[in-house]
DOVOMAR-445827 format. One record per residue: z, x, y of N, C-alpha, C in turn; chain; residue in one letter. Coordinates in nm, 3 decimals, decimal comma. Layout:
// DOVOMAR-445827
(rec (Z; X; Y); (Z; X; Y); (Z; X; Y); 'A'; 'A') ...
//
This chain:
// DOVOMAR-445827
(rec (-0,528; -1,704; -2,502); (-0,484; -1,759; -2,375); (-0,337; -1,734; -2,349); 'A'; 'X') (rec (-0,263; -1,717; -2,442); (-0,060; -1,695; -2,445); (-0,068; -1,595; -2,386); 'A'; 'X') (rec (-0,125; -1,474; -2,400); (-0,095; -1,340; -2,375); (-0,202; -1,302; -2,257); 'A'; 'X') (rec (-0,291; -1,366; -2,239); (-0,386; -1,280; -2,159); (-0,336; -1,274; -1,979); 'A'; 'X') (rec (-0,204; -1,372; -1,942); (-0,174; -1,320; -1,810); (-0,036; -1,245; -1,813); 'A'; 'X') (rec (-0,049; -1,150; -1,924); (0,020; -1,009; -1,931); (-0,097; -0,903; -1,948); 'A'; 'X') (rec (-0,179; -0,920; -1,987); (-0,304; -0,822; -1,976); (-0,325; -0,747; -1,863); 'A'; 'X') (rec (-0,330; -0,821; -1,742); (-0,370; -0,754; -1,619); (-0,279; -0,660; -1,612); 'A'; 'X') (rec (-0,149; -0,730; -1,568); (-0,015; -0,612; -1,582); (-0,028; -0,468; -1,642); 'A'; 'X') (rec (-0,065; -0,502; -1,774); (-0,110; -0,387; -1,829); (-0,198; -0,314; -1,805); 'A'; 'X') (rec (-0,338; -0,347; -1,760); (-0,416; -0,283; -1,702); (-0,415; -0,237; -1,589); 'A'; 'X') (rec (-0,350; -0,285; -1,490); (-0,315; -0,227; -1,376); (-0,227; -0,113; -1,407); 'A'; 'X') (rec (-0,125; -0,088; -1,468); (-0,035; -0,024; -1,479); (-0,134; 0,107; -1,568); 'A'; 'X') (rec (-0,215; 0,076; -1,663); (-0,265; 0,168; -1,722); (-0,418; 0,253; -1,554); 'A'; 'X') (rec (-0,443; 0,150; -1,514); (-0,547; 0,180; -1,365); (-0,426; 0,295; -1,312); 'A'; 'X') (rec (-0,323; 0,261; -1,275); (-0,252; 0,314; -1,204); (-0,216; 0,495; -1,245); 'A'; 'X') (rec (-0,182; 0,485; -1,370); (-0,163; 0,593; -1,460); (-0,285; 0,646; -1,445); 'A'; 'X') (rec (-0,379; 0,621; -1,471); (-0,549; 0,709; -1,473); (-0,578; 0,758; -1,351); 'A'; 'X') (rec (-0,538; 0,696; -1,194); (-0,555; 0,682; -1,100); (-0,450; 0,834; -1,032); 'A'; 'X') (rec (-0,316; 0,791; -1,096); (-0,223; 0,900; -1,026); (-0,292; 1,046; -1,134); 'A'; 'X') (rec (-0,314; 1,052; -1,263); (-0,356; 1,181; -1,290); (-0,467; 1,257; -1,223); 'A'; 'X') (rec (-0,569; 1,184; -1,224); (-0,667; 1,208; -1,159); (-0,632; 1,299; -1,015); 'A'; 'X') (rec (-0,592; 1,209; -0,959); (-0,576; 1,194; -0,777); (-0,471; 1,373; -0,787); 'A'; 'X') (rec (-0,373; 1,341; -0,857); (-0,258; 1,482; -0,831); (-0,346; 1,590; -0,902); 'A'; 'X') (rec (-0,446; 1,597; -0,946); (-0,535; 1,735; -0,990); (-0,591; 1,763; -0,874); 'A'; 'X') (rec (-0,680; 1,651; -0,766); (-0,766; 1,635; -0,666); (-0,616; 1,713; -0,551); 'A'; 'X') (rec (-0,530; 1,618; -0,549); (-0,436; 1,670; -0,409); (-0,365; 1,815; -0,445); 'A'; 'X') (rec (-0,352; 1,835; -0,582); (-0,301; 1,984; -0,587); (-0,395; 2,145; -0,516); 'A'; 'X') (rec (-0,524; 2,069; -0,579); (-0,626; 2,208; -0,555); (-0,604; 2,207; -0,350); 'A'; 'X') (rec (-0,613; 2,071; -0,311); (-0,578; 2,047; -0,149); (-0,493; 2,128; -0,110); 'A'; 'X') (rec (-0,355; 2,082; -0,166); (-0,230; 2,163; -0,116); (-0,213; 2,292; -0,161); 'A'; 'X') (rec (-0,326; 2,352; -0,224); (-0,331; 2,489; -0,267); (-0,194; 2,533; -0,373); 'A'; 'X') (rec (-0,194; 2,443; -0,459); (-0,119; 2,447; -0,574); (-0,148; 2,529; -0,683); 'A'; 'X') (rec (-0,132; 2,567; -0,747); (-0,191; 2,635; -0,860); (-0,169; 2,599; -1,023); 'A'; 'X') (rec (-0,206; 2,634; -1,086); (-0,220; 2,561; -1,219); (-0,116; 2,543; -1,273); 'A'; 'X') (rec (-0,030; 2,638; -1,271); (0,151; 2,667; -1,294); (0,168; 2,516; -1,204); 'A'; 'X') (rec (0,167; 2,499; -1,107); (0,256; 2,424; -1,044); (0,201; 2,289; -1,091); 'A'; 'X') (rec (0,063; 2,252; -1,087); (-0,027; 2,128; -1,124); (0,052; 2,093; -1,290); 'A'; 'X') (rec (0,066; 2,258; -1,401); (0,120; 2,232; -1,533); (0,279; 2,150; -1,518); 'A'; 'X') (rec (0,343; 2,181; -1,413); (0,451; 2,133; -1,426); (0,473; 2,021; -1,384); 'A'; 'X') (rec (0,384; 1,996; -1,296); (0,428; 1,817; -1,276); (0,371; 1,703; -1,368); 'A'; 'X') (rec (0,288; 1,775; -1,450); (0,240; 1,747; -1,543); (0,365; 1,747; -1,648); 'A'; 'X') (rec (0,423; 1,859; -1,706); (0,505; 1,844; -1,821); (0,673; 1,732; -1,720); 'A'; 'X') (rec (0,676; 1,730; -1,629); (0,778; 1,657; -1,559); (0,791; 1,523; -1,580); 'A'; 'X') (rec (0,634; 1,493; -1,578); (0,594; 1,372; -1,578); (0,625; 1,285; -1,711); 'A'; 'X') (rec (0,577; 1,416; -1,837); (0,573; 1,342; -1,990); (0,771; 1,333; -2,017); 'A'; 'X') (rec (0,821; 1,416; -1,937); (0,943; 1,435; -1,959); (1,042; 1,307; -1,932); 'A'; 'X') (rec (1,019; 1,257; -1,814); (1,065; 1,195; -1,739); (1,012; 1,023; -1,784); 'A'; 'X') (rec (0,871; 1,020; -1,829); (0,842; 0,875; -1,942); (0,951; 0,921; -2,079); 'A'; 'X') (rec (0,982; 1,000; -2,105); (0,998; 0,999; -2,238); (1,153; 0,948; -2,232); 'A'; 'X') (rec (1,284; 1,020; -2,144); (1,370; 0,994; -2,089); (1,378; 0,850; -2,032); 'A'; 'X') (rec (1,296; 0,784; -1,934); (1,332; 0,669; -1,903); (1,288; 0,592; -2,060); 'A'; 'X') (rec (1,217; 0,586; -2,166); (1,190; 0,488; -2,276); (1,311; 0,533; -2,335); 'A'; 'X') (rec (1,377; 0,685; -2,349); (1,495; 0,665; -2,452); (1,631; 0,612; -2,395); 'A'; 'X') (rec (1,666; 0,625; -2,282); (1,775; 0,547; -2,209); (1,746; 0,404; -2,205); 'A'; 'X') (rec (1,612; 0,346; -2,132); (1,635; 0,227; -2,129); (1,543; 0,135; -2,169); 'A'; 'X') (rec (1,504; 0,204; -2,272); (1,429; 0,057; -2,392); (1,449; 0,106; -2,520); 'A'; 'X') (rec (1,541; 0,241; -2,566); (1,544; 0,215; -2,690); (1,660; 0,153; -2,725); 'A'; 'X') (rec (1,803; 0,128; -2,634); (1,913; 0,071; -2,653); (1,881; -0,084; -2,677); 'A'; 'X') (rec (1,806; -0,122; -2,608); (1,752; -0,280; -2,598); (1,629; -0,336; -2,693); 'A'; 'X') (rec (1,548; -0,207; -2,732); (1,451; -0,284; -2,825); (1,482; -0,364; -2,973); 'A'; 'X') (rec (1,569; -0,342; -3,004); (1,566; -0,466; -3,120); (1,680; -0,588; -3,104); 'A'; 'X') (rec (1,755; -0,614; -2,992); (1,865; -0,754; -2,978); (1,852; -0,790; -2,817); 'A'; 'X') (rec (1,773; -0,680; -2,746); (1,712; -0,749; -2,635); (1,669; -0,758; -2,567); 'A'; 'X') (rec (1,608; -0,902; -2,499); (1,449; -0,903; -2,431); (1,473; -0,746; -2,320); 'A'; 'X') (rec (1,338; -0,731; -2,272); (1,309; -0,620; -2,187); (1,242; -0,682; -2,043); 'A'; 'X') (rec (1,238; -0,760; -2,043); (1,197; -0,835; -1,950); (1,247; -0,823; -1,753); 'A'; 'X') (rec (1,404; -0,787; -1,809); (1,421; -0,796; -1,646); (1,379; -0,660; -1,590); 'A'; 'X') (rec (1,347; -0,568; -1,685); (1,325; -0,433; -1,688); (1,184; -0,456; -1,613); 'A'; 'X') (rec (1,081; -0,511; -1,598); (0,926; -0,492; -1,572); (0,886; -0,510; -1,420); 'A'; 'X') (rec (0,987; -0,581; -1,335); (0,956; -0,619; -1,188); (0,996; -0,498; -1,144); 'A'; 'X') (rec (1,142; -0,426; -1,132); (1,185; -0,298; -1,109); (1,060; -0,192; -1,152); 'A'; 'X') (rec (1,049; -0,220; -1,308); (0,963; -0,076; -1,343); (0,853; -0,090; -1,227); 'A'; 'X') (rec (0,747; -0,205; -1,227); (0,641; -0,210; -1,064); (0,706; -0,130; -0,978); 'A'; 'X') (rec (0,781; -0,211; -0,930); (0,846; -0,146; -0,806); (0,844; -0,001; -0,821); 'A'; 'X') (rec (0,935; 0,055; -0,932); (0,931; 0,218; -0,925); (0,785; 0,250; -0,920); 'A'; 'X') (rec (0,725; 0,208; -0,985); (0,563; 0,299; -1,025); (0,477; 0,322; -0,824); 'A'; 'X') (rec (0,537; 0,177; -0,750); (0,462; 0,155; -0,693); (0,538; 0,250; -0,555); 'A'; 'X') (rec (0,706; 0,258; -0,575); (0,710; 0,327; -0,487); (0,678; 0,510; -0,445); 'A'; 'X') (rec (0,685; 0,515; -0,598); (0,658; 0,681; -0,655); (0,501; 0,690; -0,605); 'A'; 'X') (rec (0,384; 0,614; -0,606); (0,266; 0,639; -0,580); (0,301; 0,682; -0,411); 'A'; 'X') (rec (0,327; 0,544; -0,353); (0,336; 0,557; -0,191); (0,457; 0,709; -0,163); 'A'; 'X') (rec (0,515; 0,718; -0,204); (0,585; 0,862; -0,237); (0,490; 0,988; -0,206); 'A'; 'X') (rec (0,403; 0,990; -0,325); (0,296; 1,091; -0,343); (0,220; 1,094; -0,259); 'A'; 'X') (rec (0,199; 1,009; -0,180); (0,106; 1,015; -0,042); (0,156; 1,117; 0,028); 'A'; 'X') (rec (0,258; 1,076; 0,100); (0,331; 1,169; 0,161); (0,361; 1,256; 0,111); 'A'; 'X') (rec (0,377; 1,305; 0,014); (0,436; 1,446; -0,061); (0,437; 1,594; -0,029); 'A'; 'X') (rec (0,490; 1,651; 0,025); (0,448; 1,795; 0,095); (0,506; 1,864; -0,037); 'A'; 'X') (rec (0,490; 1,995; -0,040); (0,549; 2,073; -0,181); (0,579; 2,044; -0,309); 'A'; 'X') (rec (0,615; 2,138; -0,356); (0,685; 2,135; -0,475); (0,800; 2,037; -0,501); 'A'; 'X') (rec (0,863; 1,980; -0,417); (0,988; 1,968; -0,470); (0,952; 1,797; -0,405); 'A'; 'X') (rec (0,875; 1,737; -0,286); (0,813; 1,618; -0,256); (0,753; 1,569; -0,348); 'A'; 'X') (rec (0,650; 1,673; -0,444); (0,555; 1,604; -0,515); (0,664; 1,602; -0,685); 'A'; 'X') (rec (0,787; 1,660; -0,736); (0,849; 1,653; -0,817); (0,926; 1,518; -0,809); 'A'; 'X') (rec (0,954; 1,489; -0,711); (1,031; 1,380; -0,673); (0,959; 1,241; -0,665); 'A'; 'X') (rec (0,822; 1,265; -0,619); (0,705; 1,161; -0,635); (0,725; 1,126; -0,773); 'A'; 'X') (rec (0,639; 1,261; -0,827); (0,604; 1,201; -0,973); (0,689; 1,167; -1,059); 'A'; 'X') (rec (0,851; 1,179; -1,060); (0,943; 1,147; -1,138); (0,958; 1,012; -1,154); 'A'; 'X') (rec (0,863; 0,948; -0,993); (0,940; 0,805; -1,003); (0,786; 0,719; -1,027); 'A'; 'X') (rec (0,728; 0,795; -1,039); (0,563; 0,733; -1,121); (0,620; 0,743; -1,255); 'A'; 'X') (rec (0,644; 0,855; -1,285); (0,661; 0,852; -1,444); (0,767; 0,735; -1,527); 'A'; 'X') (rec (0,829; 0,736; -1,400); (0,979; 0,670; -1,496); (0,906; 0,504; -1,474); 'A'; 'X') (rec (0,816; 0,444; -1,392); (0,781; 0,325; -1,358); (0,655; 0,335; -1,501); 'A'; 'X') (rec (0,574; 0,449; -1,474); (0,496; 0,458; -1,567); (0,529; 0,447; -1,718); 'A'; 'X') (rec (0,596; 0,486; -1,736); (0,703; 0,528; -1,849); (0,737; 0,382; -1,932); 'A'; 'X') (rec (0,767; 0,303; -1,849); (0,850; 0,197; -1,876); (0,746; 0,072; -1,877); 'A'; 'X') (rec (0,617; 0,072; -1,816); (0,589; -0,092; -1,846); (0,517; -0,054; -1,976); 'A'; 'X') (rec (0,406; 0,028; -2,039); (0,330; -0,002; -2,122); (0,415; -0,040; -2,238); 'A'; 'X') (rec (0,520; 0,033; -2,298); (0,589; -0,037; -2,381); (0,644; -0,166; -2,372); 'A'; 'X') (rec (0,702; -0,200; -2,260); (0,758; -0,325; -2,230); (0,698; -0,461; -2,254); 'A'; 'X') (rec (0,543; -0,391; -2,192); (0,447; -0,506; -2,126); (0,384; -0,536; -2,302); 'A'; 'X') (rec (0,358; -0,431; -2,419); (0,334; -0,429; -2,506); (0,416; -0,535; -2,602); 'A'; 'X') (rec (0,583; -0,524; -2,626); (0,680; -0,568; -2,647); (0,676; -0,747; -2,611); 'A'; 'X') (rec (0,650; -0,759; -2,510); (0,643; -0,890; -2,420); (0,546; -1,005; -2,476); 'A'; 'X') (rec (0,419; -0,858; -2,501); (0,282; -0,946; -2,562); (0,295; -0,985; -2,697); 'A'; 'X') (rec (0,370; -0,879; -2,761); (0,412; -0,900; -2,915); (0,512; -1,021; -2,898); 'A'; 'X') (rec (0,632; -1,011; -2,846); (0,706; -1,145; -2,841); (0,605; -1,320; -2,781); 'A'; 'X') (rec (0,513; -1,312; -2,730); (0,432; -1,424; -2,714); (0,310; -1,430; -2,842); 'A'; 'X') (rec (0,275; -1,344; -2,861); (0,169; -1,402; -2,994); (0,285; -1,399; -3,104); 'A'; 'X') (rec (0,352; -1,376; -3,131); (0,435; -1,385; -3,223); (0,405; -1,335; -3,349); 'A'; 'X') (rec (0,347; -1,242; -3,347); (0,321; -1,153; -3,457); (0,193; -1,197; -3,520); 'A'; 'X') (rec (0,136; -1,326; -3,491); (0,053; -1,413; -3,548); (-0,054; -1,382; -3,558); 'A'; 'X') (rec (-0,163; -1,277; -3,464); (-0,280; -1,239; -3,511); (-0,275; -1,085; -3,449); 'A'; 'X') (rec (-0,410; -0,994; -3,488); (-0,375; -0,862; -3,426); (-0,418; -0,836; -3,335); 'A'; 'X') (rec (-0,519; -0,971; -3,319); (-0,606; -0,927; -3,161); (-0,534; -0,910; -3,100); 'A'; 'X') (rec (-0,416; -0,961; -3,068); (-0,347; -0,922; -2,940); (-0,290; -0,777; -2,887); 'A'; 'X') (rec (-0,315; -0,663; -3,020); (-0,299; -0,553; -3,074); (-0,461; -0,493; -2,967); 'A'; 'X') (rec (-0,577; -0,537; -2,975); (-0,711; -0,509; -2,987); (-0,711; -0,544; -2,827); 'A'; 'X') (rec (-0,685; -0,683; -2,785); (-0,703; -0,723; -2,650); (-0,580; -0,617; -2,565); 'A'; 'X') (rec (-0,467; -0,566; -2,596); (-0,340; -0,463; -2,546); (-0,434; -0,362; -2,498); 'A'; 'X') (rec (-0,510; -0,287; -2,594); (-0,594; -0,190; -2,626); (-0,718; -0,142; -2,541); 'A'; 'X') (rec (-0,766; -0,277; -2,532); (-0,904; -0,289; -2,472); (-0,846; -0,321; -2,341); 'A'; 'X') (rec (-0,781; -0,387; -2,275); (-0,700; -0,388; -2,124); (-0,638; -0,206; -2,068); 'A'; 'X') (rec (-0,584; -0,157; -2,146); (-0,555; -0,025; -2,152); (-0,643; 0,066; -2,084); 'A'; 'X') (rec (-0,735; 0,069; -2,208); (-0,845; 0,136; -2,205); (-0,951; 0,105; -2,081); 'A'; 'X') (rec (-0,928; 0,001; -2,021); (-1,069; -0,040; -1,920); (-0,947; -0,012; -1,799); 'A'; 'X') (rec (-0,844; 0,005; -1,793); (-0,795; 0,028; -1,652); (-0,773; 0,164; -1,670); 'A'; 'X') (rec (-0,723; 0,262; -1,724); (-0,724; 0,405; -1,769); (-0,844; 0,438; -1,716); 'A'; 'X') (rec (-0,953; 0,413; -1,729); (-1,077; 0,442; -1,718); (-1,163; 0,372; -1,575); 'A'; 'X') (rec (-1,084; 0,271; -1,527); (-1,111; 0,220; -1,365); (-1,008; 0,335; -1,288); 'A'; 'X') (rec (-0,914; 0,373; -1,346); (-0,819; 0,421; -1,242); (-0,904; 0,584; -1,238); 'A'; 'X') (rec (-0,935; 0,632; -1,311); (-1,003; 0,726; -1,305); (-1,098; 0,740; -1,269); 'A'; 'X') (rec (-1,232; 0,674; -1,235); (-1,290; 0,640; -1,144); (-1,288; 0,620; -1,013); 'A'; 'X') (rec (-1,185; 0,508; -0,978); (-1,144; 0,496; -0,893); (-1,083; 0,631; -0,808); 'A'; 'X') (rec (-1,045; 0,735; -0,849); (-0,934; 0,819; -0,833); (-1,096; 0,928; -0,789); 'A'; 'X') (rec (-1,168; 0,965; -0,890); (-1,290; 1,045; -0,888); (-1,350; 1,027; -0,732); 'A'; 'X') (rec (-1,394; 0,875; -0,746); (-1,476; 0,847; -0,648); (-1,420; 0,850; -0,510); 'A'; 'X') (rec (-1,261; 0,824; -0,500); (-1,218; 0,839; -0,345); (-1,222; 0,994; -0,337); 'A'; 'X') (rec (-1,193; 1,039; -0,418); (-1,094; 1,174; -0,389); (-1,176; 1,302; -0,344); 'A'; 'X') (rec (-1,342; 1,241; -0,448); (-1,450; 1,355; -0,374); (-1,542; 1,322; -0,202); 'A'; 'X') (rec (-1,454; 1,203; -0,167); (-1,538; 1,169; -0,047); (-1,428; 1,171; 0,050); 'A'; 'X') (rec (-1,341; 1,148; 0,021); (-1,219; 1,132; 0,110); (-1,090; 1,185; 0,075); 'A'; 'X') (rec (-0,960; 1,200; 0,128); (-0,810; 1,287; 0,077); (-0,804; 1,218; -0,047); 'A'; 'X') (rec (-0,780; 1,274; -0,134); (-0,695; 1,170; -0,241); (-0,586; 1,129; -0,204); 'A'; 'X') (rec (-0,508; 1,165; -0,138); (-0,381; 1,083; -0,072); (-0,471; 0,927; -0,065); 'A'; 'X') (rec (-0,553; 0,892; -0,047); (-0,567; 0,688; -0,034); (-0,614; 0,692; -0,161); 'A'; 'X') (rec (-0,626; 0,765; -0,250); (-0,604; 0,695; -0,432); (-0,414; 0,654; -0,400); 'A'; 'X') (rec (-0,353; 0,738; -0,386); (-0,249; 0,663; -0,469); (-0,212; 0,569; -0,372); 'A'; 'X') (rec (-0,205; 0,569; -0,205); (-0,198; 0,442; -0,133); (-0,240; 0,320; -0,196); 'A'; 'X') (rec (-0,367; 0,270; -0,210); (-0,451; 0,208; -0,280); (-0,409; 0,165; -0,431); 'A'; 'X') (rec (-0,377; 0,271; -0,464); (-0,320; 0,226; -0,621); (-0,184; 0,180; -0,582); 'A'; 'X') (rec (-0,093; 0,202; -0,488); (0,057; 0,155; -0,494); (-0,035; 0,005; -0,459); 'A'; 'X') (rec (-0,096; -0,034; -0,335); (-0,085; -0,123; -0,303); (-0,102; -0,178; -0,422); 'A'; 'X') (rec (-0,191; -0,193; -0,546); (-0,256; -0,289; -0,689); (-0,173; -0,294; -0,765); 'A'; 'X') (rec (-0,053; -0,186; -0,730); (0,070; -0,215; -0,864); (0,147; -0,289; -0,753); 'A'; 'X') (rec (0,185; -0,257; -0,687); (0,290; -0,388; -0,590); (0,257; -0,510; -0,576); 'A'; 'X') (rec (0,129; -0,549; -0,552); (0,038; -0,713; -0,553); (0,108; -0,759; -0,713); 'A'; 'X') (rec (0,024; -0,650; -0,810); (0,048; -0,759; -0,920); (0,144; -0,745; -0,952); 'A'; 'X') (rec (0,294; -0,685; -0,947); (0,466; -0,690; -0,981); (0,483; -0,794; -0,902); 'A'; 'X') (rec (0,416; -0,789; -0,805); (0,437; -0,952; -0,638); (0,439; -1,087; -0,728); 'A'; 'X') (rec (0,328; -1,095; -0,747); (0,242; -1,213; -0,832); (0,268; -1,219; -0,942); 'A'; 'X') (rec (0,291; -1,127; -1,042); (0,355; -1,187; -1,148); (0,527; -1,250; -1,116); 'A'; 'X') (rec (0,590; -1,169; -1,036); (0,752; -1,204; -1,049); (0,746; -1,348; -0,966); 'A'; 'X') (rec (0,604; -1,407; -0,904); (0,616; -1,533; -0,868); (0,550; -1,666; -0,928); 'A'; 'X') (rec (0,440; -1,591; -1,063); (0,409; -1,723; -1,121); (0,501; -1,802; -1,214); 'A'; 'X') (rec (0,417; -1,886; -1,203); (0,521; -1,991; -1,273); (0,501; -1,973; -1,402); 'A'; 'X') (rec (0,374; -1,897; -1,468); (0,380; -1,869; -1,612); (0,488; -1,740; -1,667); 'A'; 'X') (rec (0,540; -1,652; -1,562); (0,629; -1,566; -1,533); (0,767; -1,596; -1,568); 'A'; 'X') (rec (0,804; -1,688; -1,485); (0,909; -1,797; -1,499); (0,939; -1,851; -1,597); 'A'; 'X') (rec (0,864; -1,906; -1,651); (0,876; -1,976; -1,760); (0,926; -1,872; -1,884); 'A'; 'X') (rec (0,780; -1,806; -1,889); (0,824; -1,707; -2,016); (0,946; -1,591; -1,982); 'A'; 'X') (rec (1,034; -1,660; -1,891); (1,151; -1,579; -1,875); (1,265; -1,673; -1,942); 'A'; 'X') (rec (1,243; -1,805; -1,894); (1,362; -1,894; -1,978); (1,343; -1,929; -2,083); 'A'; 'X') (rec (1,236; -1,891; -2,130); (1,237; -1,926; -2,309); (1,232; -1,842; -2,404); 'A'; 'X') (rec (1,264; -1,669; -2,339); (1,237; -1,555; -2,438); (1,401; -1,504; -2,417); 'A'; 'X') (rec (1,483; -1,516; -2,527); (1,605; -1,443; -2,494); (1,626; -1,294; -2,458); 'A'; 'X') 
//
């Protein structure tokens, strides 16, 4: 029960991630992209998570919380999706996905970090329940992403997905279990 209203977070964020890969394979073949170009927003993407975790969670992971870091990271993930909607070219859809990645980039560790600081090291399910939240939104977002994208533009996957990462960055930065576990985690 400590950890499970950081779960969603995570799963959304992992929905979201499954959702934008998916969808930018579907909108590339659209915009008559080619595999070169689909490979690179692809390697942009791993580039650009890897860069935002070494600037700004490896300075802070061991003396301090990461916390104010997770409303922003939403925000980025969610504005980079609504980004990608609109995206014309090469250099629209580089600029999209930089700011998926860097939002992307930044909660699963965080949100991971967060869950570890509330179970308190104390059992591993919370390791298993991280995992299994992961794994079932990775796998909704991809779905999700499948099923719009062969009936309709994939441009309303990532609409759709900004809107589910903006609700829940909304709603978490306003519960009161939010709150709380902000003034009692240094």
């Amino acid at each position: 029960r400590r950890i499970s209203f950081m779960l969603v977070p995570l799963a959304i964020t992992a929905l979201a991630i499954g959702a934008f890969e998916v969808a930018l394979s579907f909108m590339g073949r659209g915009q008559r992209m080619g595999p070169f170009e689909i490979g690179l927003l692809f390697a942009q993407c791993t580039l650009f998570m890897f860069a935002a975790q070494a600037m700004l969670i490896l300075p802070r992971f061991r003396d301090r919380s990461m916390k104010p870091l997770v409303i922003p990271a939403f925000v980025t993930l969610a504005v980079g999706l609504i980004a990608m909607t609109f995206a014309e070219g090469i250099v629209g859809h580089i600029t999209a996905t930089g700011l998926v990645a860097i939002g992307g980039g930044l909660l699963p560790p965080i949100l991971a970090k967060e869950i570890a600081a509330i179970d308190g090291g104390a059992s591993g399910s919370a390791s298993g329940f991280q995992l299994a939240a992961s794994q079932a939104g990775q796998t909704g977002g991809a779905i999700l992403a499948g099923s719009i994208a062969t009936v309709s533009d994939p441009r309303w996957v990532f609409l759709s997905t900004a809107l589910a990462v903006a609700a829940t960055g909304f709603l978490l930065a306003k519960t009161r279990k939010w709150m709380a576990f902000e003034r009692t985690i240094p």
